[in-house]
C-alpha positions, 0 to 999 in steps of 0.5 A: 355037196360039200367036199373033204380034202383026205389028210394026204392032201398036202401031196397034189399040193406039193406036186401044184407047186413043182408046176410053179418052180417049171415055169420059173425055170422056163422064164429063166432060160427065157431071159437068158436066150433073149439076152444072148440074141439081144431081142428087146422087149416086147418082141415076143420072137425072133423074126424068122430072118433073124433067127435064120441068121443067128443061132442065138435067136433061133435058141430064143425061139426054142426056149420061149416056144417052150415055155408057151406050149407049158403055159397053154396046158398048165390050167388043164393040169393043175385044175385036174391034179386038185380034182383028182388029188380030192380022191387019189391024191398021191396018185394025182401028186405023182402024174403031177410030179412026173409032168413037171419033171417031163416039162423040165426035160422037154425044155432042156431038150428044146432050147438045144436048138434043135426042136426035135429034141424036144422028146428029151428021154420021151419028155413030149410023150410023158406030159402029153399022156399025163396031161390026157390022162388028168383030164380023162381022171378029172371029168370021170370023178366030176360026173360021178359025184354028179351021178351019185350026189 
């Protein structure tokens, strides 16, 4: 089986790459959160009286669960954005897109403070649907090119 990227490749790369500018953002407002609550390296959270005692570290907390959460789904999305982008790729370059956009909204909303707002404009709900849906899309391309091979 050999594969042929379609010229509208460049597409889902792009959309690949908008992943890797939301994860730079998130670690920005990582570092700033750590600075402002002075939590030194390598603590990886505030402690939970800390963060009871200082919004500082509570925002901390936010911003570093934020960004977490993105990192334990950014294999799946961007493994099924290149599968998927191999038949749609505009398709596979605009769920991309549309999941680093809801990423970005999803940790402004977090690092407010207050984690229910984390659904910043339906934020928590777009990245989850785009993210089942790219796993649905990649497992039902891969086993039909098992099945039509």
């Amino acid at each position: 089986m050999s594969i042929v990227l379609p010229a509208e490749y460049g597409y889902t790369a792009a959309a690949v790459v908008s992943t890797f500018w939301v994860t730079l953002f998130q670690s920005l407002r990582v570092g700033r959160a750590r600075k402002a609550a002075k939590i030194d390296y390598p603590q990886l959270y505030a402690e939970k009286a800390e963060a009871a005692a200082s919004k500082e570290a509570h925002v901390f907390n936010c911003a570093q669960r934020a960004h977490q959460n993105t990192l334990e789904w950014l294999p799946q999305v961007i493994a099924s954005t290149l599968i998927v982008g191999v038949k749609y790729p505009r398709f596979a370059a605009a769920v991309c897109a549309t999941w680093s956009v809801a990423r970005v909204l999803y940790t402004i909303g977090y690092t407010s403070g207050n984690p229910k707002k984390r659904n910043l404009l339906g934020a928590n709900i777009f990245s989850g649907l785009t993210t089942v849906g790219f796993v649905l899309g990649a497992s039902t391309y891969t086993v039909y090119q098992l099945i039509t091979a």
